[in-house]
N, C-alpha and C positions, 0 to 999 in steps of 0.2 A: 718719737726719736728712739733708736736703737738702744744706745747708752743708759737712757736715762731709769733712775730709779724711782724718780713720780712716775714717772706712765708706766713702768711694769707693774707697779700699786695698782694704778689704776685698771688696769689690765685686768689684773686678778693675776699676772703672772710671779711675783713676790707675793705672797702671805705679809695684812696688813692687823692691826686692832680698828677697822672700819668703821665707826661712828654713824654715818651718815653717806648717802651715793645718789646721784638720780644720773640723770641721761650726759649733765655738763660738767660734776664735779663730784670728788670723793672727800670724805672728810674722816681725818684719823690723828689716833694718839702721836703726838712728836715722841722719838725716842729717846730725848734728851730733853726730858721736859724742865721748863723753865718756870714754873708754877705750879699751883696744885692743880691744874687745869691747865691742859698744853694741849693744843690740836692743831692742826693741818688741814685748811682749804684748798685743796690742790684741785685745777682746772682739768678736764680729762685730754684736752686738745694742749698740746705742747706750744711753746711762745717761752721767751726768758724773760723778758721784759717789759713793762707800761710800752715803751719805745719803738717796743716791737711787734705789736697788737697791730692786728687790720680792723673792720669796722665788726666784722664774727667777732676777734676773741672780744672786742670791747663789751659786747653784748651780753657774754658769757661770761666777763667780769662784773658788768650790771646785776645780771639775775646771781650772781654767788653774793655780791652784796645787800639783796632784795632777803635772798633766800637764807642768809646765816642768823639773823636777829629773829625768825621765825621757828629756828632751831638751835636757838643757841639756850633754852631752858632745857633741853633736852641731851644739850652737851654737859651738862652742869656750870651752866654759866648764865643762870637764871637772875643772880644779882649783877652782872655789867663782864666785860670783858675786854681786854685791852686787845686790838685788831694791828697788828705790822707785819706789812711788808717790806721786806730788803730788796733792795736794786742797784744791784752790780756789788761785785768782790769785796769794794771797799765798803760798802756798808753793812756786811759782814752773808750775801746770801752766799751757799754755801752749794747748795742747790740751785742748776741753772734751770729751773720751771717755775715757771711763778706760782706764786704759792702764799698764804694769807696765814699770817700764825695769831692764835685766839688764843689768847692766857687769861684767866680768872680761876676763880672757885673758890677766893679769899681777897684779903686787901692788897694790894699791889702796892708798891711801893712808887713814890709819885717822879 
């Protein structure tokens, strides 16, 4: 999507703090972290929504959910991490990409 500022991340065409990347998804510091640990699952393939998913992105939601607990000691989220996504304006996403936010690296408040 021309617009958007996850897929220029993803791109390489915005300068990101890049954590982690392979072929489907990139993973990076939020800039506005909401933890001591704040990251960003962002999908490389544009979609805003669960709602809006074909049976691709679903897949590539599969394997980012497969693949974050395998790398999430490596995010600094080796003792647990709280996984949200928002869906749609009123649930506060702000960013229309879907996108997975991991907070830990301390206790979280319940």
């Amino acid at each position: 999507m021309e617009n958007c500022i996850f897929c220029k991340i993803a791109n390489g065409e915005i300068p990101a703090a890049k954590l982690y990347e392979d072929e489907e998804m990139v993973v990076f510091r939020d800039l506005h972290p909401q933890a001591k640990v704040h990251v960003l699952a962002v999908p490389r393939q544009h979609f805003k929504l669960f709602a809006d998913m074909n049976a691709e992105q679903a897949e590539i939601v599969k394997n980012m959910l497969v693949k974050i607990p395998q790398i999430a000691p490596s995010l600094g989220l080796a003792d647990g991490y709280r996984l949200i996504v928002n869906q749609g304006e009123n649930a506060g996403q702000t960013v229309f990409h879907l996108h997975m936010h991991l907070l830990g690296g301390e206790k979280l408040p319940e």
